[in-house]
C-alpha positions in Angstrom: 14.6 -10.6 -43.1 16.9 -7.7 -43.6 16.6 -5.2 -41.8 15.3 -1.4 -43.0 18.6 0.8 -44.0 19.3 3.9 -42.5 18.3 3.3 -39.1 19.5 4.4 -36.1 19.7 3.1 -32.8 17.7 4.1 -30.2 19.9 6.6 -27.7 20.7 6.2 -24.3 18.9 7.3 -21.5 21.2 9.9 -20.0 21.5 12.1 -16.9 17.4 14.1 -16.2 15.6 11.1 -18.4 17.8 8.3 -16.6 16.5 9.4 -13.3 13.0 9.7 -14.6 13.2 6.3 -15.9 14.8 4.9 -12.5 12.2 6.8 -10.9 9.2 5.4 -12.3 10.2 1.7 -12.5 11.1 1.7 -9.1 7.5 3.7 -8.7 5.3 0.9 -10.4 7.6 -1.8 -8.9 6.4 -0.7 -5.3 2.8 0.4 -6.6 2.5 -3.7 -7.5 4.1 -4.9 -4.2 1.8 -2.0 -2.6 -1.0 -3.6 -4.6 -0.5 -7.0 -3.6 -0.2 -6.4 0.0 -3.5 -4.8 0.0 -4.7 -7.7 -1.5 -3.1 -9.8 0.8 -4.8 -7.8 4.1 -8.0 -8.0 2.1 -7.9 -11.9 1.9 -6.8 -12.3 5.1 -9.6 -9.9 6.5 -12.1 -11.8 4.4 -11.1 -15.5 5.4 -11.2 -14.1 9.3 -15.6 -13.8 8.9 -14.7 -9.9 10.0 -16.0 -8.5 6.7 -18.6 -9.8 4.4 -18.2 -8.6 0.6 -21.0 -7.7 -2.1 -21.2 -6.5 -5.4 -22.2 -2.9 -5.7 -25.4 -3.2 -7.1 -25.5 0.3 -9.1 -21.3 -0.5 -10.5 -20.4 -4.3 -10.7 -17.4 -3.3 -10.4 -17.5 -2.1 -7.4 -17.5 -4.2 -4.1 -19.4 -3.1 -0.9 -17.2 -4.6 2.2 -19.4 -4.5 5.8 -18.4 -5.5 9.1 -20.0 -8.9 10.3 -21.4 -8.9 13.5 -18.1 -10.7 14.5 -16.4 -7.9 13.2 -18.2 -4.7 15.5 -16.7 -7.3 18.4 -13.3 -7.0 17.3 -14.2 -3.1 16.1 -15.1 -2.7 19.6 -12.3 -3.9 21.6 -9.7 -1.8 19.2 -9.5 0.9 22.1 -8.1 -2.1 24.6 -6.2 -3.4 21.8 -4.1 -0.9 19.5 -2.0 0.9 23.0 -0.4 -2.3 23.4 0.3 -3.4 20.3 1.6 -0.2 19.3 4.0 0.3 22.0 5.3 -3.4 21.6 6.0 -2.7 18.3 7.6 0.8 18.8 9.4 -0.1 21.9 12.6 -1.7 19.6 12.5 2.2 18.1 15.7 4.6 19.5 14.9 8.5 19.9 15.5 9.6 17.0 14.0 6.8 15.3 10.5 7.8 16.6 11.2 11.4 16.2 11.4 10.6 12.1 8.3 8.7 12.5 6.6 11.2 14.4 8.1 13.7 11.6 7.1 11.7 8.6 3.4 10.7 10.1 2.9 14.6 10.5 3.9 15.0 7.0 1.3 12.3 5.8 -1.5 14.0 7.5 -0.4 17.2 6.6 -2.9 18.9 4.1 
């Protein structure tokens, strides 16, 4: 098949639409790796008996996640848990390392 005359090839991408382009591949690139992660936490939270998972009865496609009674354990021994864990993992962090984290957090929870 021939192909229709008098038509022209698409144009380039250059300079603002480029970056817009860039932009929003690299966008839905991490919103997928962000996606599966969840998905990943949520399986793993699942499999654990923490949670226990329903349909929403008024949307089907909704899901209702509650804590199992395994779960308000765990729940309740965060307090004891999360210092420690947190300053393990922050104590490979330099000064000014935390300070950006402590920067950026305060951004996030910035209204």
């Amino acid at each position: 098949m021939n192909p229709p005359k008098n038509t022209k090839a698409p144009a380039s991408l250059t300079g603002r639409q480029y970056v817009l382009g860039t932009f929003a591949v690299a966008l839905a690139t991490f919103m997928n790796v962000l996606d599966w992660s969840i998905a990943n936490v949520a399986i793993a939270t699942l499999s654990s008996d923490l949670v226990r998972r329903a349909r929403n009865c008024l949307d089907r496609r909704g899901v209702n996640v509650t804590l199992t009674e395994a779960g308000r354990n765990a729940a309740s021994r965060i307090a004891e848990i999360v210092p420690a864990m947190l300053n393990r993992r922050l104590s490979g962090f330099t000064l000014l390392e935390f300070a950006a984290l402590c920067r950026l957090h305060g951004k996030l929870l910035d209204d």
